[in-house]
N, C-alpha and C positions, 0 to 999 in steps of 0.2 A: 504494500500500500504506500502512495503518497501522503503528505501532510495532507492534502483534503478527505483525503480518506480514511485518515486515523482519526482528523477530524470530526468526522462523520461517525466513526465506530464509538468513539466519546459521547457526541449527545444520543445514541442508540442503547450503550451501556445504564445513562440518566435515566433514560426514556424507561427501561424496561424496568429500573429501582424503583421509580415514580409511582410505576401501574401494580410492583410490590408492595406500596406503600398505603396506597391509596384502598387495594384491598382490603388488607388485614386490617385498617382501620374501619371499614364497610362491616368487617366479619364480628369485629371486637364487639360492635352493640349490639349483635346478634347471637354471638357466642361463646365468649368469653371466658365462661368456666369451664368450657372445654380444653383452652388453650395450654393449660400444663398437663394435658391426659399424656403418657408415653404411648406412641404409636409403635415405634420399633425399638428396636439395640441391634446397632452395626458396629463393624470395626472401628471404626472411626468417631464413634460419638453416639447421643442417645437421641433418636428423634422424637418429637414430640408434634402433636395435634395441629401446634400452628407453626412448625417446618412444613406439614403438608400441606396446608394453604397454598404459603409462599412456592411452595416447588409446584404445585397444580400449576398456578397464575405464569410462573416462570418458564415450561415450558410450553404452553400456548401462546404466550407474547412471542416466543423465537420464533416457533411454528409458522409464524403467522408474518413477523417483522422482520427477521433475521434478511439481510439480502443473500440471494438463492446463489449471487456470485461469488459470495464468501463463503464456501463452502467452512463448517468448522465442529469441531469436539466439544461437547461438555463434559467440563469435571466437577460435579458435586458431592456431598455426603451424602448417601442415602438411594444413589441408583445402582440398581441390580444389573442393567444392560448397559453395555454401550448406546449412547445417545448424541447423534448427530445431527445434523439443519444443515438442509435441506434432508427432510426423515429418509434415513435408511442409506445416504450415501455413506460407503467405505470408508474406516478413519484412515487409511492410506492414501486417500481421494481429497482428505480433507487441506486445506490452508489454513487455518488458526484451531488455535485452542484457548477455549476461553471455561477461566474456574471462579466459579461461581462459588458464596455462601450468602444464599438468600436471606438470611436471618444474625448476623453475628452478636449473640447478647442473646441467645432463647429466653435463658434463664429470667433474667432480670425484667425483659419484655411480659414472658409468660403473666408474670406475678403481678404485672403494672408497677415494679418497682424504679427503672432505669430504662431511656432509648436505648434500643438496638442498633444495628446497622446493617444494612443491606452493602454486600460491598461482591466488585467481579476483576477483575484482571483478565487482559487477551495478552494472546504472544501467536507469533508465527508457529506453524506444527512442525517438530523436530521428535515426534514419538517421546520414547520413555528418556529422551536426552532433553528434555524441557525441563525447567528450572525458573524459577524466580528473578532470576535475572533476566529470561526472556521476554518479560512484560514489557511493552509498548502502550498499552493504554490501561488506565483504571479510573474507577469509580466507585464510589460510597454514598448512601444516602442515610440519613436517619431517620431511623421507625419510630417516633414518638412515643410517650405514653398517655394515657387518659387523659390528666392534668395538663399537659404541654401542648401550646397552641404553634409553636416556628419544628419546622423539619430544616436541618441544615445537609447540604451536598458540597462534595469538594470533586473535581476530575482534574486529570493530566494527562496528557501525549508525552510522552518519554524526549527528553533531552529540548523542553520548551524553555526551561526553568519558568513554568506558569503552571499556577493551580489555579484554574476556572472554580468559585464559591459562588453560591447562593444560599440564602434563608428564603422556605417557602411555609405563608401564613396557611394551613392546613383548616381552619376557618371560613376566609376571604379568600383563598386561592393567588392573594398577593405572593409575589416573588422580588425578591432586594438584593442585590448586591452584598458577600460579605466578604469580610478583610482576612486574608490567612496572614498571621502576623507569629511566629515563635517566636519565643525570648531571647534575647541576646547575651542576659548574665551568665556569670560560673558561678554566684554566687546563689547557693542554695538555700539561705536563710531568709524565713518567712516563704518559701516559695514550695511546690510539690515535686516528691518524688519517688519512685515506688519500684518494689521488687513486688513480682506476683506472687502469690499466694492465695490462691481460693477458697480452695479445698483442706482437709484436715491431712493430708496424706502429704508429709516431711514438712511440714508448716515450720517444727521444730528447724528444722535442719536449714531453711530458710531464713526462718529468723535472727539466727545467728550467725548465717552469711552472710545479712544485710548488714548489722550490730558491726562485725569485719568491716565491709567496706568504708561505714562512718567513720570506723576509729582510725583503721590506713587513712583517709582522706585529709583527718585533722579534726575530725568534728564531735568525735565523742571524746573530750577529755578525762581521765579518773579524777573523783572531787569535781570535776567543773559541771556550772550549768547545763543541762541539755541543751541540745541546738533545737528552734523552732524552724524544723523541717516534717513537712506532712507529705502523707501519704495516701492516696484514691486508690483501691482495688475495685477498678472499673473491668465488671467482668466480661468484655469485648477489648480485643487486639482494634478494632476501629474506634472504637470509641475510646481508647487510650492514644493511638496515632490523632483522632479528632482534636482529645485536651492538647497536645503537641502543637498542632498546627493553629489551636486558637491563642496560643498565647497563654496559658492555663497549667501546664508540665514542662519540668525542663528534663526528668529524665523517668523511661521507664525499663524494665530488667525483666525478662523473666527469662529465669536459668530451670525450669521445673526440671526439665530432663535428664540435668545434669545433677538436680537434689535425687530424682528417681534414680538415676543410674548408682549414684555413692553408695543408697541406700539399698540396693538392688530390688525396686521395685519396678513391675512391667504394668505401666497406668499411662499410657500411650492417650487412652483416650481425656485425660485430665489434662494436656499438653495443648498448646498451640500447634496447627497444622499450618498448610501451605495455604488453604483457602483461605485461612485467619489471618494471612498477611499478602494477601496477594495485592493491597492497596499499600503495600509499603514505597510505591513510585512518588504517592505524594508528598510523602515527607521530604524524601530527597529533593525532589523539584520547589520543595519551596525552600530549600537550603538546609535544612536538619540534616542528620544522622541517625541512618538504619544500618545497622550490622548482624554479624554474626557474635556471642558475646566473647568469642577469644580471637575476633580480628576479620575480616576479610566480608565481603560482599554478601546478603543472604544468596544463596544457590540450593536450595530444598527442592525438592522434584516436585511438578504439580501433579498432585496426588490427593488423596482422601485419608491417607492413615499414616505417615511420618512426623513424629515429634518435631518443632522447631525450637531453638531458643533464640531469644533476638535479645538485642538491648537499641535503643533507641532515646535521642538526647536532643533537642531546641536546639544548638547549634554544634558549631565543629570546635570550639574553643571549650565546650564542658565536655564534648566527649573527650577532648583530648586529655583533660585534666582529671578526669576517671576509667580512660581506656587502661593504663598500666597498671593501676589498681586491681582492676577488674581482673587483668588478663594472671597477674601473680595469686590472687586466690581461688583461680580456677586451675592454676598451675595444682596449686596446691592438693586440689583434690585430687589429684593424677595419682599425687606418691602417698592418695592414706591419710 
């Protein structure tokens, strides 16, 4: 594809988050306490009531939108068959692969606790050699909750240094222009920052990896005051990249994989996947950092069931200023 035609694959990406959005919110006053029912357990994660929603609505918009000259792959959680647009053409036939996570945040949505996110990433098709880095375009949109009347959306075409925002009043059906703004401090006092931790499972072992990184960094002293530094366990990989790119985080971690692996635990599905960051293009294009958390570019296969760790920072000046930290207590766990 040319720029007008990544172009074009960016407001298509909106478009079909939009018509996900607009559903579930259609569905919510209709059935709502349905929405935490578990519909399945797959490899990759637990679906629930209103994944199936969202994946109905998702692929009939393709079905139907997709242009039949882009021929391309879906990779979601929770399908049993290969699935292609234009239906039934060969994934070896195909041009893009595009991985979707209709819903990023069930949990929180489910409950009417916290927005979710709708978020998708394309890349040219290179089979099972596709990777994270092959992303060319992405998008995110937020699902609201009951309470919340703005839906915020961020896209990007790869190598623009532009994230196209909007707030849309879900109300009024107004749409405004918004600002992606990260922070530009190192200084983490009074400001947020967070190691993940959901779930009960190494929470410990977590804990006390964070507690490490404060005191390497300078900020927990023995006897001295604590540092007023917080922390959001916002349970979506987009809606943590979201607080990033509003100006709201300056740094987020999550090592789960590598607290399971210590611990020799096999909870793959308590992890972030590839679909969970497959919108990590826009942090980069608005100037942040997204990594790997012992160095080097995310490269995760786009897939449904591989652990990720990432760590992610507001600008290049604080990851620098906690990358050698980071990279030494993971050292650490190598040798025990």
């Amino acid at each position: 594809m040319d720029h007008r035609q990544l172009e074009r694959a960016r407001r298509l990406l909106c478009q079909l988050q939009e018509k996900i959005r607009d559903r579930l919110l259609a569905a919510r006053s209709r059935q709502a306490r349905r929405f935490a029912r578990v519909a399945a357990e797959t490899a990759a994660d637990t679906i629930y009531h209103i994944d199936r929603i969202s994946e109905d609505v998702l692929v009939a918009w393709l079905d139907r939108h997709w242009p039949k000259s882009w021929p391309v792959e879906l990779i979601m959680e929770g399908l049993e068959t290969e699935l292609t647009f234009p239906a039934g053409t060969p994934v070896e036939k195909t041009q893009w692969k595009l991985i979707i996570d209709p819903i990023d945040g069930t949990r929180g949505l489910m409950h009417d606790k916290r927005s979710a996110w709708a978020m998708a990433g394309l890349a040219p098709q290179r089979g099972a050699r596709n990777n994270l880095r092959d992303i060319v375009v992405a998008a995110m949109t937020e699902l609201p909750v009951s309470k919340q009347w703005r839906s915020d959306q961020f896209s990007a075409v790869r190598g623009t240094g532009n994230v196209k925002a909007s707030s849309f009043d879900v109300r009024t059906g107004k749409r405004s222009r918004l600002a992606v703004r990260p922070a530009q401090t190192i200084d983490f006092h009074h400001g947020f920052a967070s190691v993940s931790r959901f779930f009960p499972a190494a929470k410990e072992w977590l804990s006390k990896f964070e507690e490490d990184l404060w005191r390497e960094l300078g900020e927990l002293e023995p006897g001295a005051e604590p540092p007023p530094i917080f922390e959001d366990q916002y349970i979506s990989c987009g809606g943590q990249i979201a607080e990033i790119l509003h100006g709201h985080d300056l740094m987020v971690l999550d090592v789960r994989p590598e607290a399971f692996r210590v611990l020799g635990l096999r909870d793959a599905a308590l992890s972030s996947h590839p679909y969970d960051l497959c919108c990590e293009l826009l942090l980069r294009e608005a100037g942040g950092v997204i990594e790997r958390p012992r160095g080097g570019r995310l490269r995760d296969p786009l897939d449904t069931t591989s652990a990720v760790s990432w760590a992610a920072w507001a600008n290049p000046k604080i990851a620098r200023r906690v990358r050698p930290v980071l990279h030494r207590l993971l050292a650490k766990t190598d040798m025990g």
